[in-house]
DOPAMI-478026 format. One line per 8 residues: their letters; for each residue x, y, z of N, C-alpha, C. Coordinates in steps of 0.2 Angstrom, whole numbers, plus 5000, padded with zeros to 4 digits. Layout:
BEGIN
a) X:Y:Z:X:Y:Z:X:Y:Z  ...
REM end
This chain:
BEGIN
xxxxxxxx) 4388:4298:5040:4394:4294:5041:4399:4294:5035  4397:4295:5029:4400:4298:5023:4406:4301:5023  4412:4301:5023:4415:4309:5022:4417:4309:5030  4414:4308:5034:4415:4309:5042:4421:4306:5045  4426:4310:5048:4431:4306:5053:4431:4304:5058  4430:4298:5061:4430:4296:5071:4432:4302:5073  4431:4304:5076:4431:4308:5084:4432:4303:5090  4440:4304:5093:4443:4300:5098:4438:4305:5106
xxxxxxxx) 4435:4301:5108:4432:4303:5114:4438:4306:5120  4436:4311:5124:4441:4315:5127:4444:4310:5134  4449:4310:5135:4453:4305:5140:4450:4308:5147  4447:4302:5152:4444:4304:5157:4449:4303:5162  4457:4305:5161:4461:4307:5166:4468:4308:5161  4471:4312:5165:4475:4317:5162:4482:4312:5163  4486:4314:5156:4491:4310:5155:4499:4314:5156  4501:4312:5162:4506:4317:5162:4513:4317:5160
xxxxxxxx) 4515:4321:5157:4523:4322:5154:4528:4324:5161  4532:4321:5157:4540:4320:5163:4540:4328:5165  4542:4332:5161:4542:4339:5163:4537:4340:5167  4532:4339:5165:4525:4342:5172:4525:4339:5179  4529:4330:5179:4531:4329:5186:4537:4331:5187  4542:4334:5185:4546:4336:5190:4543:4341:5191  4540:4346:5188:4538:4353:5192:4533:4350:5195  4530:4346:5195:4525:4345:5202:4531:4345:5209
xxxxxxxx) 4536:4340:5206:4539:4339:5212:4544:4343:5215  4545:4350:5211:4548:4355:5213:4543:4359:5218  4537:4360:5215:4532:4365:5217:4526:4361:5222  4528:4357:5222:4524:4352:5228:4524:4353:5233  4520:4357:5238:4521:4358:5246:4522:4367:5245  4526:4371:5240:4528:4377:5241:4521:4382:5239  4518:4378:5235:4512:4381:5229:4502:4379:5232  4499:4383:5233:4493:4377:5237:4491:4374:5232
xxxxxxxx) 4487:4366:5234:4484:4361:5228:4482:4364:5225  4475:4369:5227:4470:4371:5222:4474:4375:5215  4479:4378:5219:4482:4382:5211:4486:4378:5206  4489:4373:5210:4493:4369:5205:4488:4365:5201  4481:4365:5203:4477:4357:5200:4474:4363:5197  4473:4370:5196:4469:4373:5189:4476:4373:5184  4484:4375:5186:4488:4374:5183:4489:4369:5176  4488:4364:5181:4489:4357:5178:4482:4354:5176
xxxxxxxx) 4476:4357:5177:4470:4357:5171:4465:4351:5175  4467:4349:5183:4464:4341:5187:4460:4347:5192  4458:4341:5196:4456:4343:5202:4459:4342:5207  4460:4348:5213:4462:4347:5217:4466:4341:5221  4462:4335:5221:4461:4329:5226:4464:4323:5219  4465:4325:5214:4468:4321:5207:4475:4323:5208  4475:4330:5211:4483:4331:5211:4486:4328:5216  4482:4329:5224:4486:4326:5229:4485:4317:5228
xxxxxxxx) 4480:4314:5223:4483:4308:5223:4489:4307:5219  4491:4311:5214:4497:4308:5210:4501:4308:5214  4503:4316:5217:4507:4318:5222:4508:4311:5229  4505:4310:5229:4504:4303:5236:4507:4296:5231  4508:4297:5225:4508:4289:5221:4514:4289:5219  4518:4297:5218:4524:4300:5216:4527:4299:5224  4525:4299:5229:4527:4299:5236:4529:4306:5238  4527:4312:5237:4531:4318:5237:4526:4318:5242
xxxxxxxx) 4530:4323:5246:4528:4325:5253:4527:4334:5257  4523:4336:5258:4523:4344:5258:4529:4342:5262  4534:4349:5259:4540:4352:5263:4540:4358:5268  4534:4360:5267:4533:4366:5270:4531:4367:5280  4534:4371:5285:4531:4369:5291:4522:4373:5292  4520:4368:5296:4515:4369:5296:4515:4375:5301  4508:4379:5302:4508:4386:5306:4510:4382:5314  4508:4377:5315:4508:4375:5323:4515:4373:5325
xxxxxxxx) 4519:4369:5322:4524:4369:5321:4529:4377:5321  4527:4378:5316:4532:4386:5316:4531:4391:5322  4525:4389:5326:4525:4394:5333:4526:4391:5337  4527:4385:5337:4532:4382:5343:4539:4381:5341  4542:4385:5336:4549:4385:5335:4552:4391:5339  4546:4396:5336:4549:4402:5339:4547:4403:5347  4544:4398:5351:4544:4401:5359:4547:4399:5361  4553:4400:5364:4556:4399:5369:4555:4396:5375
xxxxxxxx) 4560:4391:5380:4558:4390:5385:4558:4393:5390  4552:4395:5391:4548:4399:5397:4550:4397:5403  4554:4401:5408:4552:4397:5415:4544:4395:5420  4546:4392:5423:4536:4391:5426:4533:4397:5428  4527:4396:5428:4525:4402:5431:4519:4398:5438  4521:4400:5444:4514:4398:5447:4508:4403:5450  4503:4401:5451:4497:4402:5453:4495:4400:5457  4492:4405:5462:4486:4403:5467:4480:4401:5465
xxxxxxxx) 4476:4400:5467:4470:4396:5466:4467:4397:5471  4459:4395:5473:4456:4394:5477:4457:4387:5481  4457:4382:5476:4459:4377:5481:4466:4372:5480  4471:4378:5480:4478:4374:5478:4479:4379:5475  4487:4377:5471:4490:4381:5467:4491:4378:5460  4492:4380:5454:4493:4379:5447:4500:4381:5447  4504:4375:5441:4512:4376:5440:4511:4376:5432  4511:4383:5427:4511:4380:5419:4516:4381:5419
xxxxxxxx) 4518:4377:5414:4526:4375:5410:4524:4376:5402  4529:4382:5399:4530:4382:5393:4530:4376:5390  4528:4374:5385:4532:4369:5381:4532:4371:5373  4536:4369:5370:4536:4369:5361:4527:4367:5358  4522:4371:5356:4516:4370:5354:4514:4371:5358  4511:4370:5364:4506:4373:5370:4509:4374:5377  4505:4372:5381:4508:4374:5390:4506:4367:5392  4508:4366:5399:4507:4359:5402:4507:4364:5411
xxxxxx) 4497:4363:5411:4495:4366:5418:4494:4362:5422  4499:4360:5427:4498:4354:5433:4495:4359:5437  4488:4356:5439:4486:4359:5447:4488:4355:5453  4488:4357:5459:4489:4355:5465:4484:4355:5471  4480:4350:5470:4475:4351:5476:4480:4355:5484  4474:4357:5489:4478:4358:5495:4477:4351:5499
REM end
C-alpha cells in the first residue's frame, strides 16, 4: 500500500463522445451491427440499444421489400385443376391464389 496509486476500476459501459454518435447516426442501418459494435469496442445488442435510445432507425430496404419493388404487375394467370380452376394474381411481395371449386 506504501508508494502505491489507486487503480480506477475499468467502466462496465462504454461512455460515448458526440463524434461517435453522429457517426453512429451516419453509419446506422448502412454498416451491419456486428461490425459497427467491434468498431466502437460493445457488443452487438449495446449497440442496437443505444441506437433504439438515440431513436435511429435502419434506412436501409430490406431483401423482401426490394423484390417486391422490382416485380411488376403481372396479369392473372389461370389454371385448371382437377376440381375447379386456380386464378394467381401477382402482387408486390408474393402472389394471391384464389381457387374455384366446380
Amino acid at each position: 500500500m506504501s508508494g502505491e496509486t489507486p487503480t480506477r476500476p475499468a467502466r462496465k459501459y462504454k461512455q460515448w463522445s458526440v463524434a461517435e454518435e453522429h457517426e453512429l447516426c451516419e453509419l446506422y442501418g448502412t454498416i451491419p451491427a456486428t461490425k459497427l459494435a467491434a468498431r466502437y469496442g460493445v457488443s452487438p445488442q449495446r449497440l442496437r440499444d443505444k441506437a433504439s435510445k438515440m431513436q435511429i432507425a435502419n434506412q436501409y430496404v430490406k431483401a423482401r421489400n426490394r423484390a417486391a419493388q422490382a416485380v411488376e404487375e403481372a396479369p392473372e394467370a389461370k389454371q385448371r385443376t382437377a376440381n375447379g380452376h386456380q386464378t394467381i394474381k401477382e402482387k408486390p411481395g408474393g402472389r394471391v391464389i384464389i381457387h374455384t371449386m366446380r
